[in-house]
C-alpha positions in Angstrom: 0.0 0.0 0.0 1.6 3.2 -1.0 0.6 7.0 0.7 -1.3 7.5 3.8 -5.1 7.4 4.0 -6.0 10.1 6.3 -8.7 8.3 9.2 -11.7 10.1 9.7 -13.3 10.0 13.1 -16.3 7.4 12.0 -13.7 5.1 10.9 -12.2 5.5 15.0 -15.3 5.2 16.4 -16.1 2.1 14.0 -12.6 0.7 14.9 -14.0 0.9 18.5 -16.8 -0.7 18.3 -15.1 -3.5 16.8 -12.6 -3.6 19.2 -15.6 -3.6 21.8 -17.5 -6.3 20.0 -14.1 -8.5 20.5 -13.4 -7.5 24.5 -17.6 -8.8 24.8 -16.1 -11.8 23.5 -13.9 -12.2 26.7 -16.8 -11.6 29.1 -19.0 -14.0 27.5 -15.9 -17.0 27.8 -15.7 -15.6 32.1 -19.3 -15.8 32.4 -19.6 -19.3 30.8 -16.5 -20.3 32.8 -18.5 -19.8 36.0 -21.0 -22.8 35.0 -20.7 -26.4 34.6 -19.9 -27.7 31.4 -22.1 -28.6 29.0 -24.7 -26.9 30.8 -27.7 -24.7 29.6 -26.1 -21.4 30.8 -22.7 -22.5 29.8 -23.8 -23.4 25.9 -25.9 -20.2 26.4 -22.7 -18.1 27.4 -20.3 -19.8 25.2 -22.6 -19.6 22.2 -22.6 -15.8 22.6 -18.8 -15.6 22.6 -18.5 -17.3 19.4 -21.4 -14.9 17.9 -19.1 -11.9 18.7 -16.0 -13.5 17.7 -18.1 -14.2 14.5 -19.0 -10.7 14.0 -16.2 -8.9 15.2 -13.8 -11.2 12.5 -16.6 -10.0 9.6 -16.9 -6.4 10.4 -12.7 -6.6 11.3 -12.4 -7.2 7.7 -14.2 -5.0 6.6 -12.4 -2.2 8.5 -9.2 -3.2 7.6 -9.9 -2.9 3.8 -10.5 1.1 4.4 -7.4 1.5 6.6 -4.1 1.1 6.8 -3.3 -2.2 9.1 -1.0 -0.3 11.4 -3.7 2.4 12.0 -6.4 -0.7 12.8 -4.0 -2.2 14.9 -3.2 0.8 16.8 -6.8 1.4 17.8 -6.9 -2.7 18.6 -4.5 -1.8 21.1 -7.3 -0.2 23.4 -8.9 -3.4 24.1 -6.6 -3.4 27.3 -8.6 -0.8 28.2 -11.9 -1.9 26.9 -11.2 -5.4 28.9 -10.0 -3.0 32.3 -13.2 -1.5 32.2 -15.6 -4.4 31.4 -14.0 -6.5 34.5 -14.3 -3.1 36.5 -18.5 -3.5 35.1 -18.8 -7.1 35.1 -16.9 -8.5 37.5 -16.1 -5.6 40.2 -12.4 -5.9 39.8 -10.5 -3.0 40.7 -8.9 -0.5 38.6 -5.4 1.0 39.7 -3.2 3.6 39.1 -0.3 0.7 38.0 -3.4 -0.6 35.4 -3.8 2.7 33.8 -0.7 3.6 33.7 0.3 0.1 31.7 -2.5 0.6 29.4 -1.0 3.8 28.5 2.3 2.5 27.7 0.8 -0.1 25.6 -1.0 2.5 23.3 1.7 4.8 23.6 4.3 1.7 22.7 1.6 0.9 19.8 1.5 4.2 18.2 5.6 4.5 18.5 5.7 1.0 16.4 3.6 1.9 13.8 3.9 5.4 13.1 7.0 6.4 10.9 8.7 9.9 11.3 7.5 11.4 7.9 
């Protein structure tokens, strides 16, 4: 791919929702996790994880045919956070000041990869 596509802020906010789609994934595989196997609430539970993995993988390439991978990727990076704050929702774990402060350097580190000094 030659040039730079400039992003527009739809195609961020799309990127998110993708990127939330996939972190839902996660708290469907917890929430299954807490029932027996094989059991109505765990099929349930587990059934909804792969319908999100399902969709997030569709719309993911869809998204990543309008951007540049390295952009897509950076904005994947943010399902640190995404996953922070649906344990924080879900599950009442606790945020700290050491937890944001990685999830900045991992964005941070992200953005240093993938964008080029031009």
């Amino acid at each position: 791919m030659t040039g730079k596509k400039k992003i527009g802020i739809g195609t961020i906010i799309a990127l998110q929702i993708i990127v939330m789609i996939y972190t839902l994934s996660g708290v469907m595989a917890k929430f299954a996790a807490a029932y027996d196997f094989l059991s109505f609430r765990f099929i349930l539970f587990y059934g909804l994880e792969i319908l999100l993995l399902g969709i997030y993988a569709i719309f993911w390439q869809q998204i990543i045919k309008k951007t540049e991978l390295s952009v897509a990727y950076i904005n994947r990076s943010v399902a640190i956070l995404w996953s922070m704050l649906w344990a924080f929702l879900f599950f009442s774990e606790k945020i700290t000041p050491r937890n944001l402060i990685g999830v900045v350097i991992v964005i941070a580190g992200t953005m240093v990869v993938n964008f080029d000094d031009e």
